[in-house]
C-alpha positions in Angstrom: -108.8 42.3 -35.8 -105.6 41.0 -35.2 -104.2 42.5 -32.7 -100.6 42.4 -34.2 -102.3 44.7 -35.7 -99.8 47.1 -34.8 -96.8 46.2 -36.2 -98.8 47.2 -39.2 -96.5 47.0 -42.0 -93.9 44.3 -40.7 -96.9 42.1 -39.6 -99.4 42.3 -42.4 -97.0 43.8 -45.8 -98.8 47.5 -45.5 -102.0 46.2 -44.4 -103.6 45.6 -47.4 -106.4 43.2 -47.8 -107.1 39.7 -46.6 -108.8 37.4 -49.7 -109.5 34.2 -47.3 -109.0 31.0 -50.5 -108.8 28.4 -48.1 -112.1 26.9 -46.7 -110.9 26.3 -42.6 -109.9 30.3 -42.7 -113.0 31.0 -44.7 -114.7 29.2 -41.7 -113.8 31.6 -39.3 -114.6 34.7 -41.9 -118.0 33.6 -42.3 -118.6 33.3 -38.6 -121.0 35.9 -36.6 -120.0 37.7 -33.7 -123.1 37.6 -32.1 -125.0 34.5 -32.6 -121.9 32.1 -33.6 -118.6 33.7 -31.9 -120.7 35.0 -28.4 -122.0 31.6 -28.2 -118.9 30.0 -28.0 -117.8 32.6 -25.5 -120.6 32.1 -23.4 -120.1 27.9 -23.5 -116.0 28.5 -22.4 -116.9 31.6 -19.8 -119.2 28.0 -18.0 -117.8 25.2 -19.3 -114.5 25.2 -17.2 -112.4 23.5 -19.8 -108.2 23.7 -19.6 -106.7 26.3 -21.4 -104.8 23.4 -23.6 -107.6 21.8 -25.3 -107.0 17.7 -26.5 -109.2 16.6 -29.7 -112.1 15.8 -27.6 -112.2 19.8 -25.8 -112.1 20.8 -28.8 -115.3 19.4 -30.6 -116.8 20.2 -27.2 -116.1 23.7 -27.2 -116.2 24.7 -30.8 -118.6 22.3 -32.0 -116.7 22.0 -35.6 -119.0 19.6 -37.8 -116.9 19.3 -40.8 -113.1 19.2 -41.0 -112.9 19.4 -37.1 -109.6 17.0 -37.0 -107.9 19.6 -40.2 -109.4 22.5 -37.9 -107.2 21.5 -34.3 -104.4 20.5 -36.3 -104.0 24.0 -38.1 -103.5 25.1 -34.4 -101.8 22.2 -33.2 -98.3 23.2 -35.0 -96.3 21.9 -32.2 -98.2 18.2 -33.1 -98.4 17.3 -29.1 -102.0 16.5 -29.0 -103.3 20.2 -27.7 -104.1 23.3 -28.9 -103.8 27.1 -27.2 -107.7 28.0 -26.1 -107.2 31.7 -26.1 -105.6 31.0 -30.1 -108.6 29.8 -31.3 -111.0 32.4 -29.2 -109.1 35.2 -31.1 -108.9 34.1 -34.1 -112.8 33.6 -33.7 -113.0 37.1 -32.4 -110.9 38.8 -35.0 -112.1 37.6 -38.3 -115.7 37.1 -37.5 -118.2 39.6 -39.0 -119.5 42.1 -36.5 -119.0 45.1 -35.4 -115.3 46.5 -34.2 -116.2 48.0 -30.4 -117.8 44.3 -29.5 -114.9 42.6 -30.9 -112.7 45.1 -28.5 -115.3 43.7 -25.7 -115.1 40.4 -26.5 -111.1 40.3 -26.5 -111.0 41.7 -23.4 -113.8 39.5 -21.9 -111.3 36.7 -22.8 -108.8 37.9 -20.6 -110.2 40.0 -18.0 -110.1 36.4 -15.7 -111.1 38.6 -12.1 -114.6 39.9 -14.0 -113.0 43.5 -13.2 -113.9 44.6 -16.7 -109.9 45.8 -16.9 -106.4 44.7 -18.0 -103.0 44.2 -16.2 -99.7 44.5 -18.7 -99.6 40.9 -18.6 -103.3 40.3 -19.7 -102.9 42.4 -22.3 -99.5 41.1 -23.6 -100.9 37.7 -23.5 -104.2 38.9 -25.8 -101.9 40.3 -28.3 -99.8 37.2 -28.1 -102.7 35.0 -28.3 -104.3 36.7 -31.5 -100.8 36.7 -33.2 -99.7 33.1 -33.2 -104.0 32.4 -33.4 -104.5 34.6 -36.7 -100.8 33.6 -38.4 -101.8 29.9 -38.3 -105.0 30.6 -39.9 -103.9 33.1 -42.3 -100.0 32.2 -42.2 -99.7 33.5 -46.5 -101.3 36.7 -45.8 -99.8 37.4 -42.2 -96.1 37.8 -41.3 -95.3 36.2 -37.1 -93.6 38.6 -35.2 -91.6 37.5 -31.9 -92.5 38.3 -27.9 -90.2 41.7 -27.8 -92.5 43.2 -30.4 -95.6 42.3 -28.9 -94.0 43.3 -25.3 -93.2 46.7 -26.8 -96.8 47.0 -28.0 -98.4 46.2 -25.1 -96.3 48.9 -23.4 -97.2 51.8 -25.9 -101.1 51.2 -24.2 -100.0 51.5 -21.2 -97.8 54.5 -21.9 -100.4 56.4 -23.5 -101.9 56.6 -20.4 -98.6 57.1 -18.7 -99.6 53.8 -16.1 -96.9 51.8 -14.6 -97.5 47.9 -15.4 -94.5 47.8 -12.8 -97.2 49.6 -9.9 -99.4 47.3 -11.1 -101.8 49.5 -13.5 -104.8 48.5 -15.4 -106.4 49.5 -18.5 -110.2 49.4 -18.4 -112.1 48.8 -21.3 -112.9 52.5 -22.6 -109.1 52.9 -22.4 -108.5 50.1 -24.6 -111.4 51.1 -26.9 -109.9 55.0 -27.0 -106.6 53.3 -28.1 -107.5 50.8 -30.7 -109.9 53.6 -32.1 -106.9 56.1 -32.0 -103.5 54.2 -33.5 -103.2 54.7 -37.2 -101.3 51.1 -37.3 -104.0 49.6 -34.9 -106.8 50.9 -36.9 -105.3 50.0 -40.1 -104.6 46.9 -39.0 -108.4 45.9 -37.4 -109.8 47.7 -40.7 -108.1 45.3 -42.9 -109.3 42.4 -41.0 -112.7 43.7 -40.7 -112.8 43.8 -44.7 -111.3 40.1 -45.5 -113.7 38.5 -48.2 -113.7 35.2 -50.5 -112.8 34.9 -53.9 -116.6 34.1 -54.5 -116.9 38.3 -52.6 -115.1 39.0 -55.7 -116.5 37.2 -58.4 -119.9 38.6 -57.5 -118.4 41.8 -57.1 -117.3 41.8 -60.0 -120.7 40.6 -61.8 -122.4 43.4 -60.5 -119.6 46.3 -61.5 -119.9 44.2 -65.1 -123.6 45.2 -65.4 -122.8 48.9 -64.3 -120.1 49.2 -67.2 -122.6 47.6 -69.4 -125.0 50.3 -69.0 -121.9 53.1 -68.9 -121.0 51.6 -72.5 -124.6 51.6 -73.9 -125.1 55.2 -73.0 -122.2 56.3 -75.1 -124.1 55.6 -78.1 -122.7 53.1 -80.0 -122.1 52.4 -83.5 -122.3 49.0 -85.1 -121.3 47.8 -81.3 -118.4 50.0 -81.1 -118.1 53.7 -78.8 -115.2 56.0 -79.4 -111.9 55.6 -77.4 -112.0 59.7 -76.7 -115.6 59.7 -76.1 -114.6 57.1 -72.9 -112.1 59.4 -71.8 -114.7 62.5 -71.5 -117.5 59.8 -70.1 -118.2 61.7 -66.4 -120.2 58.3 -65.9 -117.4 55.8 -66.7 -114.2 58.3 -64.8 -116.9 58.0 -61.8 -117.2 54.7 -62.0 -113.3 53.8 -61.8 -112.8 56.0 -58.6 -109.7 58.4 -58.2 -107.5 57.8 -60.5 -105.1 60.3 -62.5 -106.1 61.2 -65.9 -102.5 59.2 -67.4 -104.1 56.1 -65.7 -107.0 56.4 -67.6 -105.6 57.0 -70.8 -103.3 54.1 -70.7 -106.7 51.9 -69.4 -108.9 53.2 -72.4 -105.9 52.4 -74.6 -105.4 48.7 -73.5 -109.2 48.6 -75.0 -108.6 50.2 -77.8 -106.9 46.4 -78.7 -106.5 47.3 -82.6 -105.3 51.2 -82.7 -108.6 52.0 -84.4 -109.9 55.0 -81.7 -112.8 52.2 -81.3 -113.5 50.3 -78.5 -116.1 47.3 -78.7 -117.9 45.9 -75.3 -115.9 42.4 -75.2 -113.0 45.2 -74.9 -114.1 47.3 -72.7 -115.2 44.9 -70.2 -112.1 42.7 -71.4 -109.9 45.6 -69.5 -112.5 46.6 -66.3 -112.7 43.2 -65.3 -108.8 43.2 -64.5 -108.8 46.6 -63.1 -111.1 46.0 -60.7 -110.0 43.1 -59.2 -106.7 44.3 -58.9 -107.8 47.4 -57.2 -109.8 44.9 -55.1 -106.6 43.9 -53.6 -104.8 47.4 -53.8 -106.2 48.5 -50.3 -103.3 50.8 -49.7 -103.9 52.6 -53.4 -100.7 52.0 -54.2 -100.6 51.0 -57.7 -98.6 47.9 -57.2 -98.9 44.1 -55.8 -96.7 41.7 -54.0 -95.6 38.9 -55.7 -98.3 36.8 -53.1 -100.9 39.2 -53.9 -100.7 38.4 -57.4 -100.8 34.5 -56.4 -104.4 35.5 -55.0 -104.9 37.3 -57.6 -104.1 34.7 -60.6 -105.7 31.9 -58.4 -109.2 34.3 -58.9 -108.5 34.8 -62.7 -107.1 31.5 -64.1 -109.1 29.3 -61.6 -106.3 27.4 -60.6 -103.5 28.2 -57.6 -100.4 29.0 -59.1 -97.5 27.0 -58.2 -94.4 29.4 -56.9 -91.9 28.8 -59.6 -95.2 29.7 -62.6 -95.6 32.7 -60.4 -92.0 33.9 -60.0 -91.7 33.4 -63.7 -95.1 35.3 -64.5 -93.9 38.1 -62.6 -90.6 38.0 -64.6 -92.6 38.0 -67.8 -94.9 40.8 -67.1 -93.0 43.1 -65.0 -92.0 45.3 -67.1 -90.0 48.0 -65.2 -88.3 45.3 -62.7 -89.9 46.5 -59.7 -90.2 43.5 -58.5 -93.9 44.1 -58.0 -96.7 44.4 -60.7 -98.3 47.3 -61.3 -102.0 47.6 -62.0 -101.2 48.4 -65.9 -99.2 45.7 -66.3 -101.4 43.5 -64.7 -105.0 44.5 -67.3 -102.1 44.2 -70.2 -101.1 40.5 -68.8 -104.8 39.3 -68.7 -106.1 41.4 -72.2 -102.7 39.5 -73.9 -104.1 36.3 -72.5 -100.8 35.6 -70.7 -103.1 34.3 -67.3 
């Protein structure tokens, strides 16, 4: 849940979603709120440790059995021997799996240091701050750093919506914070796209079980000598359902990628040949768009190929296959690129 979460587009490329690839950010994905993350909370809100944390405070605190020197020096940018507390607390907080509201009450937990169950401007300037430079580090190829003015300017928009002067000394109490969080369409976006990060292993059994599905939609077309009908996929109610919302062109350009030799037939290695593609592109597609950064695709290839793509292979592959210049690749593009064996 990020809390840059607000500068939605200029902090996370249009919010779309976070595929965690490497293991210390997986780490922090796979992590409970409850029984892992409050744990932790409860050992810091007792423990009395600095808020600059040497090696040692570290292992205390968090506990880290494997990779724990790989883990304090992903935070430890600056290489002076300590690492930022309330960094590591919120990146904790923001990609763990649980529910939003008690991530909300967590966060503000962190920083509510007079147990007044509110938050000054400069409490809540410092949260923001906190989960910004915390989640960047972790996830610093998905998420874009933005400087203090933004996150000043952010904090101020909470306290304006409740037209409090930070100046008069005004708080926010929890509900407040809650109401706003809930209530921003960047905010929301943003915590929603956190909330929904998953592995490249979420998407290979993903994928396994839409696989199966398709199997079944193919079978009940009726086939012939293992081949169904390119038109009778195109009527199929069971197979348009099973894509999502997508416009009728889309689907005709899809069924025609499977129809690989012009013949109006389609054979399962085909059919699943294309769906496989699709729907780990649309995987990544939170925002519907059609389309993919060039590090989306990165993610992307790294899933299909098996191997992380060096930048000048992927700058090249996206030369290759875009074919309208866009600069971005589009989902059609993409099914072709895979079907034509060019990943």
């Amino acid at each position: 849940f990020r809390f840059v979460f607000a500068m939605g587009n200029k902090v996370f490329g249009g919010a779309r979603a976070v595929v965690v690839t490497d293991a210390i950010a997986l780490h922090y994905t796979t992590s409970d709120l409850r029984k892992d993350v409050s744990a932790i909370l409860g050992v810091w809100h007792t423990c009395g440790l600095p808020l600059k944390l040497n090696p040692a405070e570290f292992q205390e605190l968090f506990g880290l059995v494997v990779d724990a020197e790989i883990h304090f020096e992903t935070f430890d940018t600056n290489s002076d021997g300590c690492v930022d507390v309330f960094e590591v607390l919120m990146v904790y907080i923001a990609l763990a799996k649980g529910d939003f509201e008690e991530k909300l009450r967590c966060a503000v937990s962190v920083f509510d240091f007079g147990g007044t169950n509110d938050l000054g401007y400069d409490e809540v300037a410092l949260l923001l701050a906190a989960t910004t430079r915390g989640v960047h580090k972790v996830l610093s190829a998905a998420v874009t750093d933005v400087d203090d003015r933004d996150i000043q300017n952010f904090a101020a928009s909470l306290f304006d919506r409740y037209r409090l002067l930070p100046s008069e000394g005004a708080r926010v109490t929890l509900d407040q914070f809650t109401v706003w969080a809930r209530g921003d369409h960047q905010v929301k976006s943003y915590l929603e796209t956190l909330q929904g990060a998953f592995s490249l292993s979420d998407v290979h059994a993903r994928l396994q079980k839409l696989d199966q599905q398709m199997s079944i939609c193919f079978n009940s077309l009726r086939p012939q000598k293992g081949k169904v009908m390119a038109r009778d996929i195109r009527g199929s109610q069971q197979f348009l359902q099973s894509l999502g919302s997508f416009p009728q062109a889309d689907v005709n350009e899809l069924v025609d990628i499977m129809d690989r030799e012009h013949s109006g037939w389609v054979t399962l290695d085909n059919f699943l040949g294309a769906l496989r593609p699709f729907f780990a592109f649309n995987m990544l597609d939170i925002d519907d768009s059609g389309t993919l950064s060039v590090h989306e695709l990165g993610t992307l290839i790294w899933f299909q190929a098996r191997m992380k793509p060096d930048p000048a292979t992927l700058r090249e592959f996206v030369r290759t296959i875009d074919e309208d210049a866009s600069g971005t690749v589009s989902r059609a593009e993409w099914v072709k690129a895979v079907v034509e064996e060019k990943v």
